[in-house]
C-alpha positions, 0 to 999 in steps of 0.5 A, a space after each residue: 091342390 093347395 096342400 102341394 104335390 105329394 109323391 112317395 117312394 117305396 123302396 129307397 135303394 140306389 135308383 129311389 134315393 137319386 129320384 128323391 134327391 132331383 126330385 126335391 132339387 127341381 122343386 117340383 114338389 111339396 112333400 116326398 115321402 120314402 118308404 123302406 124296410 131298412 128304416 135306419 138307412 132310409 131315414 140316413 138318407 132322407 137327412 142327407 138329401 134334406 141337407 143337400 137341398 136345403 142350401 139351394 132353395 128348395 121348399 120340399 119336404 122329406 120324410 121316411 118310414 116303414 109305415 104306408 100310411 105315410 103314403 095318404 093322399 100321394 099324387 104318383 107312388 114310385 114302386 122300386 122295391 125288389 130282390 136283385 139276382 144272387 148266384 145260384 138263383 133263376 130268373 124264374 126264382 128272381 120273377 115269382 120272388 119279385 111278383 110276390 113282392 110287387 103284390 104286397 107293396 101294391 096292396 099298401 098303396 091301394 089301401 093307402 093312396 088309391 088314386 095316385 098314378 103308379 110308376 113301376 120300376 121293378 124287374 122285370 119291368 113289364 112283368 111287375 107293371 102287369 102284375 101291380 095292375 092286376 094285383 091293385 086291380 087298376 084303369 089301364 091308365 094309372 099304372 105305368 112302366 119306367 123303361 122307354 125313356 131310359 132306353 131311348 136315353 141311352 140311344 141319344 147318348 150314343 147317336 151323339 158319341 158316334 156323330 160327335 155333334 148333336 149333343 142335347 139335340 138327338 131324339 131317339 125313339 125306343 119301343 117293346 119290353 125293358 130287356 134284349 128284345 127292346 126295339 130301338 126304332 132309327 126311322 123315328 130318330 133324328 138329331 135336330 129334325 135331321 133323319 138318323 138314317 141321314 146321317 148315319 150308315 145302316 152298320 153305324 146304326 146297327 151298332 148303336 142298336 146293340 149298344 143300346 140292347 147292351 146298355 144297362 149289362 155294360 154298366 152293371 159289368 162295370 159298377 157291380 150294380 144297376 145304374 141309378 143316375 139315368 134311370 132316376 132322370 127317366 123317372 122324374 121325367 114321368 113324374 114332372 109330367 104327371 104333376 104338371 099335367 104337361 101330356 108330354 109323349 114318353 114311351 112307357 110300359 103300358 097295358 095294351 088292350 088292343 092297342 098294335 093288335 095285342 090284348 091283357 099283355 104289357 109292353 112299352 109303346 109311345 104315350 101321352 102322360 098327364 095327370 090322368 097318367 095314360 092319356 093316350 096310347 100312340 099307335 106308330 105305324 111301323 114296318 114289317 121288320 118293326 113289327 116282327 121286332 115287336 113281336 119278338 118282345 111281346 113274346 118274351 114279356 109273355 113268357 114271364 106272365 106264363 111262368 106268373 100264371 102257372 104259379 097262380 099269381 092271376 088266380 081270382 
């Protein structure tokens, strides 16, 4: 397009401010838009992070508002907006309060910039990406979950902190929801082509495991908060993808529609990303194990859409 890659950002916490940060120092678009509530704050940060860009060459162009309209003509939207959980509340309180959010954003955006590819990032992820496709009545392909990356993400780091070489060469494969019953996958990781299981004892192995499940508690018992360096990378990732339509294979929240052998549920599988957003949905051959794993993960992710549907969020 000769007016230049356009992506919007709805809500402008930790983790969207930090994707618009990288996002205009890779210079791999033209324009940023950060939608928020908190107006003032918002557009504090947008001015901090034209500033710091500025000096290093970058062409993109950074505004803020409260209004969606300024969404027009976005080629990807970032949806983080979302309550977080406070003493006192359930997670069922923290979903429903979620979903009816999720819903309201995903009507501006639809009204706004209909075409553009959806990367949710509000939890609970796989939850909020299945009610952003049924409330924006989307192709299975245009909306999509930020949580595989970032999990394998984590994975990689601590394979390498156990071996103590690799650094920068390990691929981790991670698949299922974003939460404890994520099934990190050893037999499709490998450090320079070499097989984890190769390197590593199966109790090695089962340690990175449940650090990898713990990753994101053990950040939030340090800082108070969600991480938002790691999960901002992911996302920027997936957008780098979508605008230079490099159909590079992430795993991403997804809706399956046979896919594993599961229908109308969302769950995180490999998949090629392009400019269409799904490109494809890969099916990996996986073992029993692998599969009671999975299972165990639709299940959890099932239970939020029961708690949904029960509340009449899918009522039409």
């Amino acid at each position: 397009m000769s007016r230049g890659k356009k992506v919007s950002i709805i809500g402008t916490g930790n983790v969207g401010a930090t994707v618009c940060y990288w996002l205009s120092m890779r210079k791999k678009c033209r324009e940023i838009v950060m939608i928020d509530r908190h107006g003032v704050v918002a557009h504090g940060k947008a001015l901090d992070i034209l500033q710091a860009t500025s000096p290093e060459g970058s062409h993109t162009q950074i505004y803020n508002s409260t209004d969606y309209a300024m969404i027009e003509d976005s080629d990807v939207v970032v949806v983080t907006a979302g309550a977080t959980r406070k003493p006192g509340m359930s997670r069922d309180d923290l979903l429903l309060m979620n979903a009816t959010i999720t819903q309201k954003v995903i009507q501006e955006v639809r009204k706004y910039a209909p075409n553009a590819i959806v990367i949710m990032v509000s939890n609970p992820l796989d939850a909020m990406t299945y009610v952003a496709i049924k409330a924006g009545c989307y192709p299975h392909n245009q909306v999509i979950g930020m949580a595989g990356i970032l999990d394998s993400s984590r994975m990689e780091t601590f394979i390498s902190q156990k071996l103590g070489f690799g650094y920068g060469q390990v691929t981790a494969s991670v698949i299922g929801g974003h939460g404890d019953d994520m099934v990190p996958l050893p037999r499709y990781s490998s450090v320079n082509g070499v097989a984890l299981t190769d390197l590593l004892s199966d109790e090695e192995i089962k340690e990175i495991i449940e650090l990898t499940r713990q990753g994101g508690a053990e950040i939030v018992g340090y800082m108070g908060t969600s991480a938002y360096y790691a999960p901002a990378n992911s996302i920027v990732k997936m957008i780098e993808a979508i605008l230079n339509d490099s159909r590079a294979i992430f795993p991403c929240s997804v809706l399956l529609e046979g896919k594993y052998g599961y229908n109308n549920t969302v769950n995180g599988v490999p998949v090629v990303l392009g400019a269409n957003g799904v490109e494809k949905i890969l099916e990996l051959p996986l073992n029993l194990e692998e599969q009671q794993q999975f299972a165990k993960s639709v299940n959890s992710v099932e239970n939020l859409l029961d708690t949904l549907r029960k509340n009449n969020f899918f009522a039409s």
